[in-house]
N, C-alpha and C positions, 0 to 999 in steps of 0.2 A: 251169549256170544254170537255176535253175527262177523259181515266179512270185515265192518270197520274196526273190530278188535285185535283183525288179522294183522289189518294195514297198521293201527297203532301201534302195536307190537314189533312189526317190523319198522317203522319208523325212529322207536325207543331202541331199538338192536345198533341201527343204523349211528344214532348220534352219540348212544356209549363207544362204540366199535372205532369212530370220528376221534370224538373227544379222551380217549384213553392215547390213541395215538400220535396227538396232536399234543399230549402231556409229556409222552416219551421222548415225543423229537423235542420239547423245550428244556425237558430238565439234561438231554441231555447239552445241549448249547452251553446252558447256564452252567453246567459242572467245564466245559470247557474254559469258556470265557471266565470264570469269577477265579477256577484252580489253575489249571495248567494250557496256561493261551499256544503254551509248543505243541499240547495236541491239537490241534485245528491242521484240517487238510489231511493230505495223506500221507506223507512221512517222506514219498521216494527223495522230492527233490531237495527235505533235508539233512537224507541220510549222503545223498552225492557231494554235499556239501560238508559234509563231518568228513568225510571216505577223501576230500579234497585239502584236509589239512586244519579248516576251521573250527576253531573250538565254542563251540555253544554248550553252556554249564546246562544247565535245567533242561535239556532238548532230549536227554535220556534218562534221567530220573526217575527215582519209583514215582512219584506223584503225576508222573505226565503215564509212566505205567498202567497205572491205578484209570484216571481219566480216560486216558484214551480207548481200555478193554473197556469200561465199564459204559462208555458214549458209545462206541460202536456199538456194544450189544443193544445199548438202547434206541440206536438208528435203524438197524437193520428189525429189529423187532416194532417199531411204528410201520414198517411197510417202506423207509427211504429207499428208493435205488441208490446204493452206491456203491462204488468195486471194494472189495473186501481184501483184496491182494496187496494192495499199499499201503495200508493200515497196520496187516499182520508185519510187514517187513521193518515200518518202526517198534509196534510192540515186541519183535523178535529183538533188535537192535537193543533197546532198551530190557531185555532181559539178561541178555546177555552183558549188559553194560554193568547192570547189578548182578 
């Protein structure tokens, strides 16, 4: 064992740490887009538009439920920035709906 075993080690840390992360933010996309396209974004400006009279079917569904908790866990745990406050206010909305 010398120092270059260190640096490999830390290099191999490096690209699992990368590439686990970079798994999380695609699968969660992919459960967006392929399941529930109404979870994409952050909910507020489609909850002011339900709150507005508009009826969108599937916009609170358990499946966008499902999607949307399960994508944001999977964002916020890659490392994404992103606000967490308008995501909970559609997952709220959609609980409450079921």
């Amino acid at each position: 064992g010398g120092e270059g075993e260190g640096e490999a080690r830390l290099l191999a840390s490096f690209v699992c740490y990368v590439g686990i992360s970079v798994c999380m933010a695609c699968l969660a996309a992919f459960l967006v887009v392929s399941l529930a396209p109404y979870a994409a974004g952050s909910g507020i400006s489609e909850m002011k538009v339900v709150l507005g009279g508009f009826v969108m079917k599937k916009l609170l569904g358990t499946m966008t439920l499902i999607v949307k908790s399960v994508g944001l866990a999977l964002s916020v745990g890659s490392g994404m920035s992103l606000g967490k406050e308008g995501p909970f206010v559609h997952v709220a909305a959609c609980c409450a709906n079921n």
